[in-house]
C-alpha distance (Angstrom), angle and dihedral (degrees) to the residues before:
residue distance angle dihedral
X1 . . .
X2 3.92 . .
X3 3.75 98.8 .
X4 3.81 109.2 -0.4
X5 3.84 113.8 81.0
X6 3.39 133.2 168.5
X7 3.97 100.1 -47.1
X8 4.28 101.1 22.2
X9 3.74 129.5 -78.6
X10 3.67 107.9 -27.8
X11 3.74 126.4 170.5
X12 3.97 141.0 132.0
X13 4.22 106.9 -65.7
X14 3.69 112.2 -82.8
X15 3.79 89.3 -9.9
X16 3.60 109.0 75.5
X17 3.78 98.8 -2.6
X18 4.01 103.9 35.6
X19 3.60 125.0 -172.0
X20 4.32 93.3 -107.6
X21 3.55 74.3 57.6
X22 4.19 97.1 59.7
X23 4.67 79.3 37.1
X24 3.65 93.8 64.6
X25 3.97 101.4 38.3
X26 4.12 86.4 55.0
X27 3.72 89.3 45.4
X28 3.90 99.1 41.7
X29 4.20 82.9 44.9
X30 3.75 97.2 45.8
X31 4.02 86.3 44.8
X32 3.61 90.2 47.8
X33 3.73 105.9 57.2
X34 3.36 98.4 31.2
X35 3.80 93.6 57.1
X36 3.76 89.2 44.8
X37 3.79 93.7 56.2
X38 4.06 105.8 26.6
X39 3.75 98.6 -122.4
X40 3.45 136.6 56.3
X41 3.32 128.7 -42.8
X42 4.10 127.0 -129.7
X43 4.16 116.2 -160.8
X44 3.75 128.4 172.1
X45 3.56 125.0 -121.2
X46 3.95 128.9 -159.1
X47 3.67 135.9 163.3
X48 4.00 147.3 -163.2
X49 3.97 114.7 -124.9
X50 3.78 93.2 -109.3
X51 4.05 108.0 126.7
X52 3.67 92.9 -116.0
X53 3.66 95.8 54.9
X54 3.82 87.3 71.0
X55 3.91 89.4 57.2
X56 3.78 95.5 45.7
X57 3.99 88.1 52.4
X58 3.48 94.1 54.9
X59 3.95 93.9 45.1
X60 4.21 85.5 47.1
X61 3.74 98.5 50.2
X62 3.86 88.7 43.0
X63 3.44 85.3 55.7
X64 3.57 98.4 43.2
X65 3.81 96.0 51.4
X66 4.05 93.8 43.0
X67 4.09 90.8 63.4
X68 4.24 86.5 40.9
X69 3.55 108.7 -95.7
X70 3.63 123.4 137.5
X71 3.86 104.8 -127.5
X72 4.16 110.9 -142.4
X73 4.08 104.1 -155.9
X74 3.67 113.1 -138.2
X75 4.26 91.8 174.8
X76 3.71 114.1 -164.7
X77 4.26 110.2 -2.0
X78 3.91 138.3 142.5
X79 3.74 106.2 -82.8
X80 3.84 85.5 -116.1
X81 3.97 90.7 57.8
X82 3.57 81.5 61.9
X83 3.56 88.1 54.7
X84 3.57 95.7 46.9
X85 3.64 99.7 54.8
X86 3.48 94.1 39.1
X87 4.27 78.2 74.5
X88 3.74 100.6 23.2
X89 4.09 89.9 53.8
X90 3.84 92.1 36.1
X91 3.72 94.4 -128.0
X92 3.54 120.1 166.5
X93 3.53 94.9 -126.8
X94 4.07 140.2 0.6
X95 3.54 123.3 -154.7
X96 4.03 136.3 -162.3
X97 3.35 137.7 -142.5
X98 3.69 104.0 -165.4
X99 4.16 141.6 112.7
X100 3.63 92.6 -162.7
X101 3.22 119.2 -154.3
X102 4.12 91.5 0.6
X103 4.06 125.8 108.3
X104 3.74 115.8 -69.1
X105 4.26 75.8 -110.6
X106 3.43 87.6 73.9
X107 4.08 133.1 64.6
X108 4.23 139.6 176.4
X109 3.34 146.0 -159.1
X110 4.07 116.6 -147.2
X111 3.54 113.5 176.5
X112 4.23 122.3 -161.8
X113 3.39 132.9 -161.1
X114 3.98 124.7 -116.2
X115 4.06 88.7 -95.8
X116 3.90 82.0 60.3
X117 3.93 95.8 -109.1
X118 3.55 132.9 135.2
X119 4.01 102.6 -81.9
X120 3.81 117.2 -92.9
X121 3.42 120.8 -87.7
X122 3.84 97.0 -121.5
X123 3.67 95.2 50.9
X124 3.91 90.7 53.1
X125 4.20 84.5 55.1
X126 3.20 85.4 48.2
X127 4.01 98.5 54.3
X128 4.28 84.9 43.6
X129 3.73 88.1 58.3
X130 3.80 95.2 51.6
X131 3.58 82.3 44.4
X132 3.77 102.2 52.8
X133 4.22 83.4 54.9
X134 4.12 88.1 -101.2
X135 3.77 102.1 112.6
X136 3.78 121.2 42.6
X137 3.95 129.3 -143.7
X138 3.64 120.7 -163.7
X139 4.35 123.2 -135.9
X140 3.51 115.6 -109.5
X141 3.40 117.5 -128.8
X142 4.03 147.7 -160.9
X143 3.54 110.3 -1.4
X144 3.57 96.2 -7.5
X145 3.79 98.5 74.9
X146 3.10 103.8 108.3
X147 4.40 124.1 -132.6
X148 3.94 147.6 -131.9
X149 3.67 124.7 -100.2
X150 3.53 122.5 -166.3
X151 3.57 101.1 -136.7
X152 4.05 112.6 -172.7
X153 3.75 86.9 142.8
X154 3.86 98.3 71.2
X155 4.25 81.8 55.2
X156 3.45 93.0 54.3
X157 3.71 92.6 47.4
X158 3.70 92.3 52.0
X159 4.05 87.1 51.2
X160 3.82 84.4 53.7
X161 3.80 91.8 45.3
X162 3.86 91.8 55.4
X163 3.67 92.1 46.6
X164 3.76 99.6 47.7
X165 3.87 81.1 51.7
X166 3.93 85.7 70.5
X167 4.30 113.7 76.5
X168 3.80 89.8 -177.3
X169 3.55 147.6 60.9
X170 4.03 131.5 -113.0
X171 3.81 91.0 -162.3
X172 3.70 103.2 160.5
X173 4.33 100.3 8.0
X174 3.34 114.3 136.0
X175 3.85 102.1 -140.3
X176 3.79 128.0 -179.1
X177 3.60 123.5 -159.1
X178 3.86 134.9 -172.7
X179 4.18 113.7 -167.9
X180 3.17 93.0 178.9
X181 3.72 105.3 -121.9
X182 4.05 79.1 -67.3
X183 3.72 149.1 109.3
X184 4.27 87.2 -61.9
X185 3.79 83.8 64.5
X186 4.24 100.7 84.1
X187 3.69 90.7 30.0
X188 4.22 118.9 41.9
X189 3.27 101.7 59.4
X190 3.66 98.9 48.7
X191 3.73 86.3 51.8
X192 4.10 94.6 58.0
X193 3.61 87.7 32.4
X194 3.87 91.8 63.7
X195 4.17 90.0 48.4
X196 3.75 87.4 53.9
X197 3.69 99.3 -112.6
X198 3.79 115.2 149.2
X199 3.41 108.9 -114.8
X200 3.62 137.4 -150.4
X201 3.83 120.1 -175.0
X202 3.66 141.0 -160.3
X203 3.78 135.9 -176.8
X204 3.37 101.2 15.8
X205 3.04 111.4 136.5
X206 3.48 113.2 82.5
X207 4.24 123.5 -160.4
X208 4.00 99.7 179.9
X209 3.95 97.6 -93.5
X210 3.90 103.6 39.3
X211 4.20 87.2 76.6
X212 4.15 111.0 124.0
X213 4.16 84.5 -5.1
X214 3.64 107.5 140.4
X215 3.89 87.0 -32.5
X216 3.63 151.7 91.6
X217 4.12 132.8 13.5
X218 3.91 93.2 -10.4
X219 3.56 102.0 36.7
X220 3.85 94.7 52.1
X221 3.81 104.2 157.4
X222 3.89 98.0 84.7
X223 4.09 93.5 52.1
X224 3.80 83.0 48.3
X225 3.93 92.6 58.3
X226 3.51 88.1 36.9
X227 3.72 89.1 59.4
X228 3.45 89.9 50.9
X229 3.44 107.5 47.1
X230 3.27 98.8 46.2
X231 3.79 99.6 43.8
X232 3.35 101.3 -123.9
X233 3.71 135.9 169.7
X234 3.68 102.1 -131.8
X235 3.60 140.9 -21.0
X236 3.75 138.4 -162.3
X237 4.29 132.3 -155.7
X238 3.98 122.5 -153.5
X239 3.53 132.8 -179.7
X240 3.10 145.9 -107.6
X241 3.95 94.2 -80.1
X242 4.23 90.5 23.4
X243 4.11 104.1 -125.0
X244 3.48 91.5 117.2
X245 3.52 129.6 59.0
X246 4.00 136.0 -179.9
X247 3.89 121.6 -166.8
X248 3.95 131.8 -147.5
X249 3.37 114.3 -140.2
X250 4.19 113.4 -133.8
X251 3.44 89.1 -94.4
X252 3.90 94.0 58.1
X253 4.17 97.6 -108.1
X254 3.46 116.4 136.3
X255 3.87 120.5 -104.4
X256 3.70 107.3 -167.1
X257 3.65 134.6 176.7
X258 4.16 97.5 -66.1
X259 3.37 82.8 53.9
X260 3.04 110.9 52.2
X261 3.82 90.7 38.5
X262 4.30 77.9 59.2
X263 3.91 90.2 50.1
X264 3.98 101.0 45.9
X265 3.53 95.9 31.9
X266 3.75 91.9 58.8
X267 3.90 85.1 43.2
X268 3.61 97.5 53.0
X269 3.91 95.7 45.1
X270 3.58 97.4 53.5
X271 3.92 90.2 59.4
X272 3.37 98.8 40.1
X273 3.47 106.8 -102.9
X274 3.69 108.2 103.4
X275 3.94 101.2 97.1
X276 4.10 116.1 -122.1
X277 3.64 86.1 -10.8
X278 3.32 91.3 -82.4
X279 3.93 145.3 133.0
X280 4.18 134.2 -169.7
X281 3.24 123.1 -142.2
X282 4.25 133.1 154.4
X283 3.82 125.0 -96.2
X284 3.85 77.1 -110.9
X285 4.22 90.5 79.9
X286 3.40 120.4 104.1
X287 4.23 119.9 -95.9
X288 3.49 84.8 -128.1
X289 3.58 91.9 66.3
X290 3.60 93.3 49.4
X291 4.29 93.4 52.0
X292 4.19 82.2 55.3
X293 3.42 92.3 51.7
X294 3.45 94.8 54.0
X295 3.91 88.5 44.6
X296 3.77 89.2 54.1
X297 3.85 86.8 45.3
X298 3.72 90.4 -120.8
X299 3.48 120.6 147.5
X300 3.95 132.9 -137.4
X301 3.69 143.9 -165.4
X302 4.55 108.0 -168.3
X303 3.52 116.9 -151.4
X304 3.62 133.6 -155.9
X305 4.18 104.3 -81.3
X306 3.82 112.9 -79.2
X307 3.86 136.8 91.6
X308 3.92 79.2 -130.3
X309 3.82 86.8 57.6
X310 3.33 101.6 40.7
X311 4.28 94.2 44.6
X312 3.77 82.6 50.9
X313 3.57 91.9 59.4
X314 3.59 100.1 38.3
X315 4.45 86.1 48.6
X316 4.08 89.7 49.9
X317 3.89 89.4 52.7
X318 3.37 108.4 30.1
X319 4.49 87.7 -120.3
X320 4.17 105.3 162.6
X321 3.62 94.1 -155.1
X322 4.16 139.4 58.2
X323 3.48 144.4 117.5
X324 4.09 147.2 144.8
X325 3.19 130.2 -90.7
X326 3.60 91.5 -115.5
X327 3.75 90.1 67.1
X328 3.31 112.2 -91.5
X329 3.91 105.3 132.8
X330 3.48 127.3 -179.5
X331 3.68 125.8 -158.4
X332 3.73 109.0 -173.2
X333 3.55 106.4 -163.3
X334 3.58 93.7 63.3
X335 3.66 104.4 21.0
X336 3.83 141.8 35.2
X337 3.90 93.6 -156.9
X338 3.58 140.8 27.2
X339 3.52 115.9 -77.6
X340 4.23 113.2 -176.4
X341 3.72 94.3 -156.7
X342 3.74 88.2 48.7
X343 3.67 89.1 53.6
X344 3.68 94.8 53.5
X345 3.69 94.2 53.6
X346 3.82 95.7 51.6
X347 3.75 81.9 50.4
X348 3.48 87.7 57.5
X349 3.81 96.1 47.0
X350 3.84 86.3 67.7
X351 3.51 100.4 40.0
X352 4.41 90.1 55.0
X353 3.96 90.8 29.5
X354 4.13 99.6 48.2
X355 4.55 88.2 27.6
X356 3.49 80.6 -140.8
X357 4.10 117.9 139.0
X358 3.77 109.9 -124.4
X359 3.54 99.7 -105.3
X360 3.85 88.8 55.4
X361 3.77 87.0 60.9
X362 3.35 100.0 46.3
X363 3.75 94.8 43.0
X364 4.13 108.7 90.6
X365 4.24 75.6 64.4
X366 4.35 115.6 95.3
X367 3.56 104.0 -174.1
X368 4.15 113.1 -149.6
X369 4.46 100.3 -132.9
X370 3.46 107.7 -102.8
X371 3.95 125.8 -155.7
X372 4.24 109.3 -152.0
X373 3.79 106.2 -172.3
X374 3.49 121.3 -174.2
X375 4.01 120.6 -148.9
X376 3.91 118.5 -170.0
X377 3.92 109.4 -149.6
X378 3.68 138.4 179.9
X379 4.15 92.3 -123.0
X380 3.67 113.4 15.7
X381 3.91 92.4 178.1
X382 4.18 87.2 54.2
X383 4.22 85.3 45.8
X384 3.95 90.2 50.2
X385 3.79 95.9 46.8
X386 4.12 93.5 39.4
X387 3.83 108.3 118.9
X388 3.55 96.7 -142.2
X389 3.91 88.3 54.9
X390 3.96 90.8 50.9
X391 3.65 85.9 49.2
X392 3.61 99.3 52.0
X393 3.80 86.7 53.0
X394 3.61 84.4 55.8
X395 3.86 89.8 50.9
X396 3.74 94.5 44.2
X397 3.85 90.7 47.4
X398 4.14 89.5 56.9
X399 3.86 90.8 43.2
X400 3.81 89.4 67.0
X401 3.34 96.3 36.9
X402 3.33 109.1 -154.7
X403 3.90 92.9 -42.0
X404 3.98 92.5 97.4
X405 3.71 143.1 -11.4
X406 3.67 148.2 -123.6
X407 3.73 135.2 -131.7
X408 3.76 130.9 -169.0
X409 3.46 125.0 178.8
X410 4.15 139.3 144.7
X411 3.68 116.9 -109.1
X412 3.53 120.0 -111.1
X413 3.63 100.1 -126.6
X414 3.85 113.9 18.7
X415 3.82 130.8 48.4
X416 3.66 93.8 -94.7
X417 3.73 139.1 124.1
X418 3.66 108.3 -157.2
X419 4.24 113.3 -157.2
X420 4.14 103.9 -169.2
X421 3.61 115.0 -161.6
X422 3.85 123.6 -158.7
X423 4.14 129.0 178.2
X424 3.34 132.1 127.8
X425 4.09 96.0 -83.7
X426 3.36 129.1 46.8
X427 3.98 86.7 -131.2
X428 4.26 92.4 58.5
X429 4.06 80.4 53.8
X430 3.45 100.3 48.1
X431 3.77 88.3 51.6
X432 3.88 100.3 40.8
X433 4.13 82.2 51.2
X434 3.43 93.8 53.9
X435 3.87 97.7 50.7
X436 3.90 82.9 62.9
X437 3.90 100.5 38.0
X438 3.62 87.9 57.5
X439 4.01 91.2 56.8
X440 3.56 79.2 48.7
X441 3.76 102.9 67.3
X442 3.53 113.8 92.2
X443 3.98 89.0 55.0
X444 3.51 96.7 56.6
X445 3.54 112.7 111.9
């Protein structure tokens, strides 16, 4: 692919993803599904609350409309709401404006299917074509342009979605959440309002360029405090687009994705619900997650990294369970993506169901430290596919001997090679790291 990756078309606002850019994905979509079918045809539009997201709406719907397809305006919603009313509303296709957990700098457009999954590869050559000037796409005209809705409604139903999710009651939990000056900010705490929780927010109040600044699932220090301070039962951190989400326990430790994979996993087994006995998660997780799955007698089948990886497993097999340790969490008898305010209310179902504290859950699991650098480089394929890089792997691999492992791998979505160091010291991780940052070097840019 030439400008979708791993999670759509991301790049730097009007840089590497420009707003002709977002103009010619609404009208190759619009064209697309309304050809296919002979009439109109209806997408789904959401966005994050970065300030660019606002221009690459605009350029979308225009785009949308100008090839006949009537636009339905979702405004500022989790990436998964997107998701979820792409199915609920039976729209042909939903689209998001988001970068996630990225710089406000930054922006994307992710496009899913009506069945709610990422779009098919064939279509997205197909929408590179038109862009690259190969395929053309005539204007509708007269009454066949097509029109904007304002669509509030398909928010609200995703609110209600979430909350109908939740059989139980948080009357009198003290829960903290961070949303990260993001797309969690309009929707979380009406959610835990609405079980009776008592809710304590922070960053939510989003100005276009505080999103994922200091804030939410990767900046998890001030939730932790927060926690703290405040006395609080629980708390969970999005980002900037809210399908991830990392907890704090009551005592203010981080519970991250391998955790909480550990503390619903065990959950869901125990009642029957955890398909084949069996959860997903990424060569990324920790191999201290692993031992307590075998100690709980779970099983578990990793996956390259990706939600898109690990959803593709969990489809092919029919697995109900899997996630990243970054937060993304899939539960796949309710949901085809991850969904961060999802995750915290299954969280929650443990927590009230077991009357357990958080950190009593997540307890029988000893993580091994873990050292995740991140490199920027001119040519991260060239830096993955250098021999002296594969060899200091190698090296690194032999220095631990068996006590630990290494990972290296290019990001998906930034110019980044991240090398992820695990042993059980943070000094045999730190030197095992820089065996391979050295190799490194002369690809940093």
């Amino acid at each position: 692919m030439k400008y979708f990756g791993t999670d759509g078309f991301r790049g730097r606002a009007n840089e590497g993803l420009d707003v002709e850019h977002a103009f010619k994905i609404g009208r190759f979509v619009g064209w697309y599904y309304g050809t296919r079918q002979g009439k109109k045809a209806r997408v789904v539009v959401g966005k994050d609350t970065r300030r660019s997201s606002y221009m690459f709406e605009s350029a979308l719907i225009a785009g949308l409309v100008a090839s006949g397809a009537d636009a339905y305006m979702l405004h500022v919603i989790p990436t998964p709401g997107v998701a979820y009313e792409t199915v609920d509303g039976r729209f042909d296709c939903g689209i998001i404006i988001s970068a996630s957990h990225n710089p406000y700098t930054d922006n994307g457009i992710k496009l899913v299917n009506g069945e709610g999954f990422k779009m098919d590869e064939d279509v997205l050559e197909q929408i590179e074509d038109y862009i690259d000037g190969k395929l053309e796409v005539p204007l509708a005209t007269a009454d066949a342009i097509g029109c904007t809705v304002d669509y509030m409604q398909g928010r609200n139903r995703y609110i209600a979605h979430l909350i109908a999710s939740a059989n139980f009651s948080l009357q009198g939990v003290k829960v903290g959440l961070d949303c990260a000056n993001g797309a969690a900010s309009s929707v979380a705490k009406p959610v835990f309002d609405a079980l009776g929780a008592d809710v304590r927010v922070i960053n939510n109040a989003p100005d276009g360029f505080n999103i994922n600044v200091d804030c939410g699932s990767t900046h998890i220090d001030r939730l932790r405090r927060h926690v703290v301070e405040q006395g609080l039962d629980v708390g969970f951190a999005y980002d900037g687009d809210a399908d991830r989400c990392i907890a704090v326990d009551e005592r203010g430790n981080v519970v991250d994705g391998d955790l909480i994979l550990y503390v619903c996993g065990v959950y869901l087994n125990k009642h029957g619900r955890l398909t084949a006995g069996t959860v997903v998660p990424t060569v990324m997780s920790n191999y201290g997650l692993f031992k307590a799955f075998d100690e709980a007698s779970l099983s578990y089948e990793t996956t390259a990294v990706g939600d898109k990886n690990v959803y593709a497993c969990m489809r092919e097999n029919g697995y109900s369970l899997g996630g990243e340790q970054s937060g993304h969490i899939i539960f796949g008898d309710i949901e085809r993506t991850g969904d961060g305010i999802m995750t915290s209310l299954r969280v929650m179902e443990v927590i009230r169901a077991e009357r357990e504290t958080l950190s009593q859950l997540c307890a029988p699991v000893k993580l091994y430290p873990q050292e995740l650098i991140n490199v920027r480089v001119t040519d991260k394929d060239a830096a993955m596919s250098d021999p002296g890089v594969l060899d200091a792997v190698r090296q690194a691999e032999e220095f631990l001997a068996g006590q630990g492992r290494v990972l290296v791998r290019a990001s998906g979505t930034e110019p980044l090679v991240r090398t992820l160091a695990e042993a059980p010291t943070d000094e045999l991780c730190k030197q095992a790291n820089a065996i391979v940052l050295k190799a490194l070097d002369p690809f940093k840019a």
